[in-house]
C-alpha positions in Angstrom: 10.1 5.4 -2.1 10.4 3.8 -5.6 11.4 0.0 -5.8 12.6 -1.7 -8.7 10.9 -5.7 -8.4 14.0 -7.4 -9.5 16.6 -5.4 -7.4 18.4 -7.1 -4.3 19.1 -4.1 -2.4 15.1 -3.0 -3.0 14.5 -6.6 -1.5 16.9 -5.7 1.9 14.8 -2.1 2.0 11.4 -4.2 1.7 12.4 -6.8 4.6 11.9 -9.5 1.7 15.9 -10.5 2.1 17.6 -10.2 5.2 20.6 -8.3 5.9 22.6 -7.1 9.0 21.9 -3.0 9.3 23.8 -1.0 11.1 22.1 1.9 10.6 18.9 3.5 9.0 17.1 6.4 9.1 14.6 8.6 6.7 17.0 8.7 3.6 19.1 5.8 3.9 20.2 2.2 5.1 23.1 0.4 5.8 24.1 -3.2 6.3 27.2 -5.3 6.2 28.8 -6.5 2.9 28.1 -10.4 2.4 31.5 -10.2 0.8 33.6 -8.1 3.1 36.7 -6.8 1.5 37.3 -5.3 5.6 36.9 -5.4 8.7 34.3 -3.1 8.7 32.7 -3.6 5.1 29.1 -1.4 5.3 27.0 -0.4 2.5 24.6 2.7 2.8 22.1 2.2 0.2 19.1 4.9 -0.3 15.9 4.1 0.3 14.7 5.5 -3.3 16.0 3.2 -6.1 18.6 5.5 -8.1 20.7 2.8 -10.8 23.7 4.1 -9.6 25.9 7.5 -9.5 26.4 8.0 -13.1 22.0 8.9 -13.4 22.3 11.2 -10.5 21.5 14.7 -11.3 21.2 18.2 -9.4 18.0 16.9 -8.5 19.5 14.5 -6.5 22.3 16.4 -4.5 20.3 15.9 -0.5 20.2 12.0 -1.6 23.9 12.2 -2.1 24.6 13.9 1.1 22.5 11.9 3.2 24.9 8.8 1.7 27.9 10.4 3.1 26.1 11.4 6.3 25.4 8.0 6.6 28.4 6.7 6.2 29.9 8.7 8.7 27.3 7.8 11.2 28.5 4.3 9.8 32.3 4.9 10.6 31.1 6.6 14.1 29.3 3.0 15.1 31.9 0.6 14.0 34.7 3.0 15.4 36.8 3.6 12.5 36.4 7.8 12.5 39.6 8.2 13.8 41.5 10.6 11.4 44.8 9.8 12.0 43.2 6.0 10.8 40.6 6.7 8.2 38.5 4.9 6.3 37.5 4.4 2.2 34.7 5.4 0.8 33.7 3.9 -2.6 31.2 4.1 -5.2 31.2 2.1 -8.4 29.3 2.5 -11.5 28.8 -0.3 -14.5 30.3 -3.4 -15.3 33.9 -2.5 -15.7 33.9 -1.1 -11.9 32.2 -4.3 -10.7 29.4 -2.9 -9.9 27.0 -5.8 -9.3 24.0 -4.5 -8.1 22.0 -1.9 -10.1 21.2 0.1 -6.7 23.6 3.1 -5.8 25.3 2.2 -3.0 28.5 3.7 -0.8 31.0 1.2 0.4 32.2 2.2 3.9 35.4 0.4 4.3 37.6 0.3 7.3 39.3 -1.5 10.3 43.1 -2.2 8.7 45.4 0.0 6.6 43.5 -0.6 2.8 45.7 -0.9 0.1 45.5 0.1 -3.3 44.2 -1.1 -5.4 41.4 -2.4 -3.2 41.2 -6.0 -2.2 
């Protein structure tokens, strides 16, 4: 799995910063948020450093399935699945999204009725 030295999320993936997970398995991890926006606030992170989903390619189609298979695993632990309920699913990419960490990352978000925009 590729690491990038200066990256948090490559730090929570090493074991060199600590983080709650929730879930991890081959492809991906996920922890809680250290800023929840939620309730239920989860990243799923991959294990190999992509910058974020603007550089994915075709190449990289089973990484981006494994993030939303995670992220229902995700929803499944904390018990937000319910459909009639729902939860949000987010991605950002750059500076103008707030993307503050250059490591693609799915925000699982859930637990109260989310409004938009999200906050």
């Amino acid at each position: 799995m590729s690491q990038e030295q200066d990256c948090l999320f490559c730090g929570i993936l090493a074991g060199t910063i600590p983080s709650e997970v929730i879930y991890e398995n081959d492809d991906v991890i996920a922890f809680r948020d250290v800023a929840p926006q939620a309730p239920t606030h989860v990243l799923v992170v991959p294990r190999r450093h992509v910058e974020n989903a603007g550089t994915l390619t075709e190449e990289d189609a089973d990484l981006v399935g494994a993030l939303i298979l995670g992220a229902q695993r995700v929803a499944e632990l904390e018990g937000i699945e319910n459909p009639d309920r729902g939860y949000r699913l987010v991605m950002n990419v750059g500076a103008d999204a707030m993307n503050s960490v250059p490591h693609l990352h799915l925000h699982v978000l859930g637990g109260r009725a989310l409004t938009w925009p999200p906050g």
